[in-house]
N, C-alpha and C positions, 0 to 999 in steps of 0.2 A: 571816613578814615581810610576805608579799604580802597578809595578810590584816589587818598593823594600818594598812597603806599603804593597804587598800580604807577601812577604818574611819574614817581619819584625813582622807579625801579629803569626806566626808559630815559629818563632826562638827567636824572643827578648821580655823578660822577665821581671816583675817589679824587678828591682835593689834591692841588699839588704841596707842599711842602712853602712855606712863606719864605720868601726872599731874604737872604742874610744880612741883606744889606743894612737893614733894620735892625737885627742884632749887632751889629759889628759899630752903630752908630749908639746904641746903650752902653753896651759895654766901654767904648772910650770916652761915655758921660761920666759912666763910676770908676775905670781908671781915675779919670781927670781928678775927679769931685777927690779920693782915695788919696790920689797925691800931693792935694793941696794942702786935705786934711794932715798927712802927715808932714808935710813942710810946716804950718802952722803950730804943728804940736812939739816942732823941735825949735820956733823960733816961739817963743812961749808970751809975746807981747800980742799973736793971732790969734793962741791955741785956743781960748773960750769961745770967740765970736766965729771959728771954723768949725770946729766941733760939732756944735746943734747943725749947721748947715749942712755936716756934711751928711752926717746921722738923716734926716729930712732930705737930702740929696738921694742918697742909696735906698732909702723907703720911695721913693720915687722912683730911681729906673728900676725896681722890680714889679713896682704897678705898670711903668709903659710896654716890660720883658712878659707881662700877661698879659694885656692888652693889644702887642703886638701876635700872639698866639693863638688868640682866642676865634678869631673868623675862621684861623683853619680847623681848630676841635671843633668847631659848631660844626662847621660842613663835614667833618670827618666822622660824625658823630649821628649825622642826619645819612650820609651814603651809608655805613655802618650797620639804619635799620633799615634797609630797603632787602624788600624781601626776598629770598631764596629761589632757584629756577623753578623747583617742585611745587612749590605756593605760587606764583603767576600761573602754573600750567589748570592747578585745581582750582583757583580764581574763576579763569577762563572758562573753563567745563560749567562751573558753577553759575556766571550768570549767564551762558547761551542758554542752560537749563532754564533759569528762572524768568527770564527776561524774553528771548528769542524763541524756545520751545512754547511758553505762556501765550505767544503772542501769533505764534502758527495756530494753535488751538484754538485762542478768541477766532482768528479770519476764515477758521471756517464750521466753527460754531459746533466743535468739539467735547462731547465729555471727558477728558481725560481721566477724568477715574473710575471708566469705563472698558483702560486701554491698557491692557497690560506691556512691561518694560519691552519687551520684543515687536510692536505693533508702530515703535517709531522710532527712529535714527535721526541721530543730530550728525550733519557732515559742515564741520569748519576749513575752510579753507584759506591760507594770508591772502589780505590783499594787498601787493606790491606794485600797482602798476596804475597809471592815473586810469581811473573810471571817470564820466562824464557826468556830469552834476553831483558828484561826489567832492564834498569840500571839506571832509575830517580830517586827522593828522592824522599821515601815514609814514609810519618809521618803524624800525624794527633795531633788535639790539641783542646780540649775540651772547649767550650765557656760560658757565663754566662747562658746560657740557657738548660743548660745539654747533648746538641747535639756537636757533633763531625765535624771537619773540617778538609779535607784532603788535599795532595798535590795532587795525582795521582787518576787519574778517569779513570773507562775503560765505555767506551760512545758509544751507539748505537744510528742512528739517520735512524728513518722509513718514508719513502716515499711512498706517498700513490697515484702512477698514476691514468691513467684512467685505464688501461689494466694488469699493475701487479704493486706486492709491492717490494719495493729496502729497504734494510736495511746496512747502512755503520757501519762499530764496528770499534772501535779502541784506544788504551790506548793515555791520552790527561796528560801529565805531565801539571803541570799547574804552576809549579815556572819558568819552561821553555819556557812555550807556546809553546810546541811541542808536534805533533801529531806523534805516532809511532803504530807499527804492525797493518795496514790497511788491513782490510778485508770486500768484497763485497758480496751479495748476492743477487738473486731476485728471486721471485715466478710469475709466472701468474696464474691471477684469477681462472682460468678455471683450473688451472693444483692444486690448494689449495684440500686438500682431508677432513683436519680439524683443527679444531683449537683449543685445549685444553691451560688451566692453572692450579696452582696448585705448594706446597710448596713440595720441594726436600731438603736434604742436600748438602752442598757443601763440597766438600772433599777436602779442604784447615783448613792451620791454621794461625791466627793472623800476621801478618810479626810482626818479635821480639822474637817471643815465639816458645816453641816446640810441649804444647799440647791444649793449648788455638782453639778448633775448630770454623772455621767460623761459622757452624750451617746452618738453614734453611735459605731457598730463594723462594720466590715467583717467578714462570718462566709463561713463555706465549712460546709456540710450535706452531709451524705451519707447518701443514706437509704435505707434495708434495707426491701425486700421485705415483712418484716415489721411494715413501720412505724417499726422503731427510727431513731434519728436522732442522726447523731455531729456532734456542733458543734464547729466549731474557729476561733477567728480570733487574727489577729495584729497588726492596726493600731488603738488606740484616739486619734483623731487630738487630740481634745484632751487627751491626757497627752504631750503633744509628746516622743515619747522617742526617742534617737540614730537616724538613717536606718542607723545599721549593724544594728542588732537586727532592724530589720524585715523581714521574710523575705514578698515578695510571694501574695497567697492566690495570684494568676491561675498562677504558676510551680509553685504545689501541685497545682492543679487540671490543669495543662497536664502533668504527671507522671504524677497520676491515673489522667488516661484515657489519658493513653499505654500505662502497663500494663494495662488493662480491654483495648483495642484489643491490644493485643498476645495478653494471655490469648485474647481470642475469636477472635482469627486462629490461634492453636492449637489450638483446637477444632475450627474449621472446615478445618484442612489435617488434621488426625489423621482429619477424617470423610472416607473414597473412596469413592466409587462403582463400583463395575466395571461400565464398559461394555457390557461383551460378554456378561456371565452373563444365559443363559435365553435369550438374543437367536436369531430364528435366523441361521444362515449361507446368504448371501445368495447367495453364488457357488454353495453345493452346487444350492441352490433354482433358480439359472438352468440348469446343466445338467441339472437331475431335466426342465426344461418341457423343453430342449432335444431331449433324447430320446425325450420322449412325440411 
């Protein structure tokens, strides 16, 4: 149900208004029918055999004057229950939780009720713009509130162990409920070299359009020792989409290093120094001179 309600909230329309033409062609059935009947009822060798007809006449064009109205209450009646911008936005939250956070956890073999709420971030992002082997419906439809709602999201969800960070990407069609091009990553703490943020252009255009450019993006970099380099962001400001999806990089980042700080303060309190070993003893030392 919740999924022809998403459907229906995207594709169907407020109805226009049915063509008059159709009433204006009842109406001068029951004129007509109206003034036969009263011509017959003044020339009184008609009035019986008009009478019932016409009666049976007018019971008829009020069934064709319902029946000509009726397609558009039904459609007016079905846009009518399609749901509010605040229910699509908590929709959405709701199954990347159920469906796209569940399914980062299955790939890499996660307890999650192990993991308390601060140990993982869900980052959605629209996806407007053709991706390659991507074949879901991709549209989007602009709400009473000036924010944009899309079908197709590409969704990163960051896990934040004790020992490294796991981050799962992957594009989450959402009239589908299918999750597609699944890609995994992880860092260990130790192996992170740094962590930058900061706005790039995206060298995409609009899906629909030729020259319509994505524009800027807010990214967060994390980048391995090695070189490698995990990109992640979550505000693309000109696809203006609901401020509830958007999940702050700065609150990612201020996570981040929380755990990195936290791992390297556990290294540094597991490494002790003993004091005393090798040292000598200072007291023996002052009575050995004393006695000499």
């Amino acid at each position: 149900m919740k999924s022809i309600q998403i459907s229906n909230y995207f594709f169907v329309e407020r109805p226009n208004y049915p063509e008059k033409k159709g009433l204006y062609l009842i109406a001068m059935l029951l004129f007509g029918v109206a003034f036969l009947v009263g011509i017959g009822i003044l020339i009184r060798f008609f009035s019986y055999p008009l009478i019932p007809f016409g009666i049976l006449a007018i019971f008829a064009g009020f069934y064709f004057l319902s029946q000509w109205k009726k397609p558009y209450l039904s459609a007016l009646e079905r846009f009518e229950s399609n749901p509010v911008d605040q229910e699509m936005d908590e929709w959405l939250l709701e199954d990347l939780t159920e469906k796209v956070k569940a399914r980062a956890f299955e790939r890499f073999e996660i307890d999650k009720s192990k993991l308390d709420s601060e140990r993982f971030l869900i980052l959605p992002t629209p996806l407007y713009w053709k991706a390659p082997g991507y074949y879901g419906q991709i549209n989007r439809k602009i709400g009473n509130d000036g924010a944009y709602r899309y079908t197709s999201w590409s969704v990163d969800v960051l896990i934040l162990t004790k020992n490294y960070v796991s981050v799962f990407s992957c594009i989450f069609d959402w009239l589908g409920g299918s999750i597609m091009h699944e890609e995994t990553n992880e860092f260990f703490y130790n192996d992170i070299s740094s962590i930058k943020t900061g706005y790039e252009n995206l060298d995409k255009v609009m899906f629909g359009t030729e020259d319509t450019e994505i524009g800027e993006i807010f990214k967060l970099k994390i980048v391995n020792v090695s070189g490698d380099i995990m990109v992640l962001f979550s505000d693309i400001p000109k696809l203006s989409a609901p401020q509830s999806t958007k999940i702050s990089i700065e609150d990612v980042v201020t996570r981040l290093r929380k755990m990195l700080r936290n791992r390297r303060l556990e290294e540094d309190l597991d490494f002790e120094v003993d004091n005393t070993k090798d040292l000598p003893n200072l007291d023996e030392d002052e009575n050995l001179s004393e006695e000499i």
